[in-house]
N, C-alpha and C positions, 0 to 999 in steps of 0.2 A: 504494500500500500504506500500510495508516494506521502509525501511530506510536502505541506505549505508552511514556510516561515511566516509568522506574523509582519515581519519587515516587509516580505515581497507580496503582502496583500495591500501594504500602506503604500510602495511603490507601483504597483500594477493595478491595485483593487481586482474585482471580479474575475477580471482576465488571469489572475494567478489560478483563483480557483476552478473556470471552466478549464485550462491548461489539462489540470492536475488528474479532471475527470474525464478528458479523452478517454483514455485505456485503461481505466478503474472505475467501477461505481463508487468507492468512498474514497477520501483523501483527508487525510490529517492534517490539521491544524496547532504547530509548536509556539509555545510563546517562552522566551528564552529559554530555547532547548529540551521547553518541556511538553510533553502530548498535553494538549486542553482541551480540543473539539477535532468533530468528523463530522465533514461536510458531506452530501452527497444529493442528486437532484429529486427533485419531487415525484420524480417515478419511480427511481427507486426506493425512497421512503416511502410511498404509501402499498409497494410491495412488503416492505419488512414490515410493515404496521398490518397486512392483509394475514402474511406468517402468521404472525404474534395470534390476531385472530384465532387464524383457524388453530392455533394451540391450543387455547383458549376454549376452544369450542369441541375440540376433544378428547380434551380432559374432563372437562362437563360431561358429556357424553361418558364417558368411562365411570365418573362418579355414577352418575342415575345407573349403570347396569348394572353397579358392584352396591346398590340401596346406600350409597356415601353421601346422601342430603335430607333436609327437614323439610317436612309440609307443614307449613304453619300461615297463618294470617298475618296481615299487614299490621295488626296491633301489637301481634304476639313478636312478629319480626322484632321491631321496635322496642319494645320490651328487652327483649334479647338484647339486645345492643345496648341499649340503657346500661345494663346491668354488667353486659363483657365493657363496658366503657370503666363502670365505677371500680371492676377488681382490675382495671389496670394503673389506677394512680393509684 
């Protein structure tokens, strides 16, 4: 994965970072030699956030067929939460 120096974002602006994403979806971001950020375009962010998704969605799915969740009401929910709120301060 390349590297953009914070310097040559202040001397090139934008154009450092499309450069960097020709031949890579993400590109790192150093600010005095150190990794801070990873830039990458809006299609492939809303790919890894699409990922993330369907993780998300089948892990769910694995919960409901292994019986790993509660049927409960929108009071009761609330409730719940109330109360995992209060034993954790």
């Amino acid at each position: 994965m390349g590297t953009v120096a914070a310097n040559d974002l202040k001397t090139k602006g934008i154009k450092a970072i499309e450069d960097a994403l020709l031949t890579q979806p993400e590109a790192l971001v150093s600010v005095r030699g150190q990794i801070k950020y990873v830039v990458m375009s809006q299609d492939h962010y809303h790919y890894l956030r699409e990922c993330e998704l369907e993780a998300a969605l089948a892990e769910s799915r694995a919960d409901m067929a292994s019986d790993r969740f509660l049927k409960e009401t929108v009071a009761q929910h609330l409730k719940r939460l109330k109360q995992l709120n209060k034993a954790s301060k």
